[in-house]
C-alpha positions as CSV (number, residue, x, y, z in Angstrom):
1,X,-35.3,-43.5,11.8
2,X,-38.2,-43.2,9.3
3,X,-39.9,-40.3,12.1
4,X,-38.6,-37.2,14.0
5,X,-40.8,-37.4,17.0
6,X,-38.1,-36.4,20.0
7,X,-38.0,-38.9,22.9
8,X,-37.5,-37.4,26.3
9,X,-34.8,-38.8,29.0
10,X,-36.7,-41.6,29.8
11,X,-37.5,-42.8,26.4
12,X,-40.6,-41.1,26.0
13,X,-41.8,-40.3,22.4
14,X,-43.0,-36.5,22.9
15,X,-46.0,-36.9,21.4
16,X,-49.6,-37.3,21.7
17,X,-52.9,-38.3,20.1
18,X,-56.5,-39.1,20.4
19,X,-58.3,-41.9,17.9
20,X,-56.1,-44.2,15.6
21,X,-52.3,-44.7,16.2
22,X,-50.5,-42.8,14.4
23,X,-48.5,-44.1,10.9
24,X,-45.0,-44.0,13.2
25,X,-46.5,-45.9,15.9
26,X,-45.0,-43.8,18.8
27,X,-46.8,-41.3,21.4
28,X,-49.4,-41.5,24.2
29,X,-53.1,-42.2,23.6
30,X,-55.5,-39.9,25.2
31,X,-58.9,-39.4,25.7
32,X,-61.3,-37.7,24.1
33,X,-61.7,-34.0,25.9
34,X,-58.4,-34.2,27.9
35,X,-57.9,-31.2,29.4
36,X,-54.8,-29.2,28.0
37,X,-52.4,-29.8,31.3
38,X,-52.8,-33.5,30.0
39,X,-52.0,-32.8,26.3
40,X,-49.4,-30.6,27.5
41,X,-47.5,-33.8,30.3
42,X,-48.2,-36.7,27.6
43,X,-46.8,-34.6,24.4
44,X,-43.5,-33.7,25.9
45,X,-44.5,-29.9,26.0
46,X,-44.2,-29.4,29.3
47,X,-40.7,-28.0,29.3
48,X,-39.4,-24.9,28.8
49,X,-36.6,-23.1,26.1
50,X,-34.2,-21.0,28.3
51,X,-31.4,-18.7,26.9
52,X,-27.9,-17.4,27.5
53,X,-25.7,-15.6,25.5
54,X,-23.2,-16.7,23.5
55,X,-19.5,-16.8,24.7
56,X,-15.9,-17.9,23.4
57,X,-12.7,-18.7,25.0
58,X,-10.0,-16.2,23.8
59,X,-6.0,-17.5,23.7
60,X,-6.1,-16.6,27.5
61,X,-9.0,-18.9,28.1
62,X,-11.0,-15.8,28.8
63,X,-14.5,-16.2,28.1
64,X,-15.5,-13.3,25.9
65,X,-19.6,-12.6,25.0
66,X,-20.4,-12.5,21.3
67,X,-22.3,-9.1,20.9
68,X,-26.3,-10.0,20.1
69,X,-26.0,-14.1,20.4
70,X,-27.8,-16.1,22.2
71,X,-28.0,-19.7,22.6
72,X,-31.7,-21.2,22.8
73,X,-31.9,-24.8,25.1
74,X,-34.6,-27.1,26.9
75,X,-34.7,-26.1,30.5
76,X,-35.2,-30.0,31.4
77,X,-32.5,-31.8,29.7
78,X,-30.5,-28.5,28.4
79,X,-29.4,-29.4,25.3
80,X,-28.9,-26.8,22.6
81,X,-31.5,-26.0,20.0
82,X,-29.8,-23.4,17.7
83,X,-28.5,-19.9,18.2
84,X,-30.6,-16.7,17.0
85,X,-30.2,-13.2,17.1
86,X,-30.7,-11.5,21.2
87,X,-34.2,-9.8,20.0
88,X,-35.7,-13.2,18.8
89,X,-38.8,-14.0,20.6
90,X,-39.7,-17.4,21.6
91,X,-42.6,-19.4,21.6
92,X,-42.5,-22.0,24.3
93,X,-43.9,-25.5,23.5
94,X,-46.7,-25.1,26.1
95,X,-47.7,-21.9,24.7
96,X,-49.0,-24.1,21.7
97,X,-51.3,-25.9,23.2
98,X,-52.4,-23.0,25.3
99,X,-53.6,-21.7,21.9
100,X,-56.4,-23.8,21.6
101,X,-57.5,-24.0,25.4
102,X,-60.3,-21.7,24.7
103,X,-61.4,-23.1,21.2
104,X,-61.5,-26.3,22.8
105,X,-63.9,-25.0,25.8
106,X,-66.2,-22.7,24.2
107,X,-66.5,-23.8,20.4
108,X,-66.3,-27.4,20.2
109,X,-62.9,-28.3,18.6
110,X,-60.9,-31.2,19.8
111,X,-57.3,-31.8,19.8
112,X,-56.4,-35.0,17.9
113,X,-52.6,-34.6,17.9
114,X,-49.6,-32.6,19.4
115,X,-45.9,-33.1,19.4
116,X,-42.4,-31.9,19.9
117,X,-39.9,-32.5,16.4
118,X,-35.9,-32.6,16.1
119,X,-35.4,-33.0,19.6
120,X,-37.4,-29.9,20.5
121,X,-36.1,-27.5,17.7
122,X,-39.9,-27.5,16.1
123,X,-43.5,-28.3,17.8
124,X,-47.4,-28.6,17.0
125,X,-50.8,-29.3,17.9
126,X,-53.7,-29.9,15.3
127,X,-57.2,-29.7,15.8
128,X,-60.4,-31.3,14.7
129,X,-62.9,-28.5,14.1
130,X,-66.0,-30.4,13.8
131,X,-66.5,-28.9,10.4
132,X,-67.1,-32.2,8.0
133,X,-68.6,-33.3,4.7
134,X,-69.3,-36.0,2.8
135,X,-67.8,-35.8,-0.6
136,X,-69.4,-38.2,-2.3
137,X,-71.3,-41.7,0.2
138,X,-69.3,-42.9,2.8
139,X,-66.3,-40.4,1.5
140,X,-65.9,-37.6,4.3
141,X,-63.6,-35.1,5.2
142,X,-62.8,-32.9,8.0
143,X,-61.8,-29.5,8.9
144,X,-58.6,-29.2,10.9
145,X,-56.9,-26.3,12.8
146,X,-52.5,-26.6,12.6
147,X,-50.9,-24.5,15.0
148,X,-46.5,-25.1,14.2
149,X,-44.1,-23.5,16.4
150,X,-40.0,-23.5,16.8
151,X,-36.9,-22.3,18.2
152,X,-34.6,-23.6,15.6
153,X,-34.1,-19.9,13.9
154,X,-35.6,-20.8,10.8
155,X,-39.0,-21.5,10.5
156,X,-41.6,-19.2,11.6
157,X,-45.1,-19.8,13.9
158,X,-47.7,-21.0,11.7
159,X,-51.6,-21.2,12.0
160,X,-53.7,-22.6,9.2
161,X,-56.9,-24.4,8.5
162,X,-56.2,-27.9,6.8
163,X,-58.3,-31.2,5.9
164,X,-58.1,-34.5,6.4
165,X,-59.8,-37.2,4.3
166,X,-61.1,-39.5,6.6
167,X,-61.1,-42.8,5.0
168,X,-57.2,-42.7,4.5
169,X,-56.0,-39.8,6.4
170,X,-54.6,-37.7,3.7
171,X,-54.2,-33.8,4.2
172,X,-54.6,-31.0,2.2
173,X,-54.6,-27.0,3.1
174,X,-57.8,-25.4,2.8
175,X,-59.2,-22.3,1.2
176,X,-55.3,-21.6,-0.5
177,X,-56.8,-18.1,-2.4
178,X,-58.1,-17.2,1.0
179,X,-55.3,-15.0,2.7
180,X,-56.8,-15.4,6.2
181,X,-56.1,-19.6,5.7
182,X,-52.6,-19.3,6.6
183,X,-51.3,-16.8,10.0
184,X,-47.3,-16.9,9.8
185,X,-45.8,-15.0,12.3
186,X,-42.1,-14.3,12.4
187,X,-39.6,-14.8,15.6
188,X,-39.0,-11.1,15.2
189,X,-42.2,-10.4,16.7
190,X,-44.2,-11.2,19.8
191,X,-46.7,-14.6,19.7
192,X,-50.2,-12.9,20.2
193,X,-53.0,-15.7,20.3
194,X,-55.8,-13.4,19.8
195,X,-54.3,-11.2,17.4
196,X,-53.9,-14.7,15.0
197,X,-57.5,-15.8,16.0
198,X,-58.9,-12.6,14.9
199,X,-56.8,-12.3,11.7
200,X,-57.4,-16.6,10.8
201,X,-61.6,-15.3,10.2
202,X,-64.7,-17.6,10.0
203,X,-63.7,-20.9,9.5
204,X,-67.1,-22.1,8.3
205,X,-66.6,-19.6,5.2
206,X,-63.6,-21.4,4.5
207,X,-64.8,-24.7,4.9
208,X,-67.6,-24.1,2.8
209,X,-66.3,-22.8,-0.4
210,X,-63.3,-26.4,0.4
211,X,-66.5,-28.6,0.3
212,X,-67.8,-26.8,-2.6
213,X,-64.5,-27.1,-4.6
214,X,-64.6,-30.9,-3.6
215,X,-68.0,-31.5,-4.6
216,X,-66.8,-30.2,-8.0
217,X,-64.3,-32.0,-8.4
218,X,-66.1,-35.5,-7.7
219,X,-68.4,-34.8,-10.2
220,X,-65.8,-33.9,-12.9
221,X,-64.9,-36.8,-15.0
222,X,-61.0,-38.0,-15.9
223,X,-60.3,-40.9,-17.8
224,X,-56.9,-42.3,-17.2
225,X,-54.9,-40.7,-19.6
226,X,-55.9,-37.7,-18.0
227,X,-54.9,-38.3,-14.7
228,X,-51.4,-39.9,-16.4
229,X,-51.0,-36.7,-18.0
230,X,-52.4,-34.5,-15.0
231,X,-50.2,-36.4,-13.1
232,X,-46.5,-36.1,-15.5
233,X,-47.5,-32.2,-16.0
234,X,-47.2,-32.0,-12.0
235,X,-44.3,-33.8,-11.5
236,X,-41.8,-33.3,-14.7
237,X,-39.0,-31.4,-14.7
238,X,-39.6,-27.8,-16.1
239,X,-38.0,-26.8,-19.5
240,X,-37.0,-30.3,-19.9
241,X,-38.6,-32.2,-23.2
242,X,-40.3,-35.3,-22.6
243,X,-37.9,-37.4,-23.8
244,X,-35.3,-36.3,-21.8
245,X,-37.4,-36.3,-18.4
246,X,-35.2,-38.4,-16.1
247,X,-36.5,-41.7,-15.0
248,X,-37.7,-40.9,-11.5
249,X,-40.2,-38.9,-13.0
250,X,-41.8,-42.1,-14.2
251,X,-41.5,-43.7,-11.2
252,X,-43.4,-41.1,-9.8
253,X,-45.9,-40.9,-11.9
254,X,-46.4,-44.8,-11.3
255,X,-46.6,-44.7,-8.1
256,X,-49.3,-41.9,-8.2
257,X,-51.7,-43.8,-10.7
258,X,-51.1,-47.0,-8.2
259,X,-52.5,-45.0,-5.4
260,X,-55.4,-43.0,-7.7
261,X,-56.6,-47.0,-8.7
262,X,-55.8,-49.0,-5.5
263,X,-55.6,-46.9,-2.8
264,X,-57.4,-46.8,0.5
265,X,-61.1,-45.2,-0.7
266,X,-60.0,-45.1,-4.3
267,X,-63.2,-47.0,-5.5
268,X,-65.5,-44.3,-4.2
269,X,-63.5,-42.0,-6.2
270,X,-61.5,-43.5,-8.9
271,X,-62.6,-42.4,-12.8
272,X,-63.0,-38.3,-11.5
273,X,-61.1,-35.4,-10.7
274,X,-61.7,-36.0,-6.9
275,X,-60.1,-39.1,-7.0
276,X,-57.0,-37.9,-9.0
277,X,-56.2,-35.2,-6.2
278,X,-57.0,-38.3,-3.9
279,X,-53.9,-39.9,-5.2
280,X,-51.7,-37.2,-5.3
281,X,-52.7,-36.4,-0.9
282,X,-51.6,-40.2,-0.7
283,X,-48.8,-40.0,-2.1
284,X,-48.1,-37.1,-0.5
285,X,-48.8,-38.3,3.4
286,X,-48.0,-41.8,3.3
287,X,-45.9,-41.9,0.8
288,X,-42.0,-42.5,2.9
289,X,-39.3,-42.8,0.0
290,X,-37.0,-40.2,-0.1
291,X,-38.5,-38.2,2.9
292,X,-36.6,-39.6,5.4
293,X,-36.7,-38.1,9.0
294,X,-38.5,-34.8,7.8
295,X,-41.7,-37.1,6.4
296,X,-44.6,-34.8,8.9
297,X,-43.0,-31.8,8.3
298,X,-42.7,-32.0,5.1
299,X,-45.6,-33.2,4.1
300,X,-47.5,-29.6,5.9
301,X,-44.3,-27.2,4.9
302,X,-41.7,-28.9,2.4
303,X,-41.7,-30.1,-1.5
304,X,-44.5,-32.4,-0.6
305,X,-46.7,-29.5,0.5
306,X,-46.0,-27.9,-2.2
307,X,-46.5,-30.6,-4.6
308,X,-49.9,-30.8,-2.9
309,X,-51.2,-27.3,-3.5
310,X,-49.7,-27.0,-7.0
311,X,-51.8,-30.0,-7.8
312,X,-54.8,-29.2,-6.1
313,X,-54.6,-25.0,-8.0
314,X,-54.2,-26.8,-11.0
315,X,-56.9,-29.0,-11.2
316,X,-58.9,-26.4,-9.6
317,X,-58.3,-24.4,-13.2
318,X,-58.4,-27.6,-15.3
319,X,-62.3,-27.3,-14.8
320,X,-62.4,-24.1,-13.9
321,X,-64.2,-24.1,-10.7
322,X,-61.8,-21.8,-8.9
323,X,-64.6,-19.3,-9.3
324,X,-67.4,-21.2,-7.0
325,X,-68.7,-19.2,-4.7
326,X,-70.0,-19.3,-1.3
């Protein structure tokens, strides 16, 4: 399976979205301004995690209570979804979605996808913020607002601004010096909506010193070495000597300069700084080999995220516009 989009009993794919079909092909199109009880039925998010403590049989087949367990499951098909500690406070799927119910009605954003993951162990919903500029002609991109829940007992709830290039869909976290870009709140603590609004700022501020960067960047030349060598710096192994690098860092490397010359937009940005971090955000969202089921998440949370804003920091300082201003 090259996704992890969870299906529901009747062979539902949990997920929903608004515009193009997605890269996986699954999930249930919606129209635009759906009210949230909508998003909520077609992306699988309608159910609920319920708890109970955990137990074990004993050699009298006694069930005895393990002290401060508890086993988290969906209420509608109750299958487990991981055990955590008794004071762990969960996020239900709907509560997601309920997030944005009030950005949605009063400041124009629109939801463009939500979802359930790994059978219901992680969830999201992403919003277009109507904050957009053009890079360079007919090269846009978008502000987006990520909201990623779970009950798995790993990963915490996360709130942060992103972009999305629209010509090929490519994402990339915005405004990474600013602090209040990123809200992660820990299982150990209770889900407040407004508390993350507040703390998440003025997304236009962030926005604007993003386009600012970008702008930058597209008018900062590269020639190909450059990128090559932007490029093998990024992905090489550290303390290893170039002759020793193993081969799948060439490969990479490869496959990055394909998608910096030929991929989708690449000739509006192809010879320039913007169109070297172009490649790397393709190869970063589309990009399926060795990714396996964990391919979305991954690409906001994982190596590939990673990989993303290391490469975007450094060529931020390459030309040392980390300093503009808005």
């Amino acid at each position: 399976m090259a996704h992890e989009i969870s299906f529901n009993a009747a062979g539902m794919a949990e997920m929903a979205y608004v515009g193009e079909l997605p890269w996986h092909g699954l999930g249930q199109e919606l129209q635009k301004n759906a009210s949230i009880e909508t998003w909520q039925k077609q992306a699988g998010m309608g159910w609920v995690i319920k708890q109970t403590p955990v137990r074990y049989v004993v050699a009298d087949g006694e069930a005895e209570m393990f002290p401060n367990q508890t086993v988290l499951y969906r209420g509608d098909n109750q299958k487990p979804l991981s055990i955590v500690s008794g004071d762990y406070h969960i996020v239900q799927p709907k509560e997601v979605l309920e997030f944005f119910r009030d950005m949605v009605t009063g400041l124009g954003m629109e939801l463009e996808t939500a979802g359930v993951l790994f059978g219901g162990k992680r969830f999201w919903a992403l919003a277009n913020t109507n904050n957009a500029a053009e890079i360079v002609k007919n090269d846009k991109v978008k502000g987006m607002l990520l909201l990623t829940s779970s009950c798995d007992g790993k990963s915490s709830t996360v709130a942060q601004f992103t972009s999305c290039r629209v010509v090929c869909n490519n994402t990339l976290s915005i405004a990474m010096n600013d602090n209040n870009s990123r809200i992660r709140t820990t299982h150990s603590s209770s889900f407040d909506p407004m508390d993350i609004k507040s703390k998440l700022g003025l997304l236009d501020t962030s926005f604007e010193l993003f386009r600012l960067q970008l702008q930058e960047l597209s008018k900062a030349k590269m020639t190909d070495k450059e990128v090559t060598d932007f490029y093998y710096d990024l992905v090489s192994k550290p303390k290893v000597l170039a002759v020793d690098q193993p081969a799948s860092v060439g490969r990479t490397v490869a496959d990055l300069m394909n998608r910096y010359r030929n991929g989708m937009g690449a000739e509006m940005s192809v010879g320039t700084a913007w169109g070297a971090l172009n490649g790397l955000t393709e190869y970063v969202s589309h990009s399926g080999r060795g990714v396996g089921d964990h391919k979305l998440w991954n690409s906001w949370y994982g190596d590939k995220a990673k990989l993303n804003n290391k490469g975007f920091n450094n060529i931020l300082e390459m030309f040392d516009i980390e300093t503009v201003t808005v």
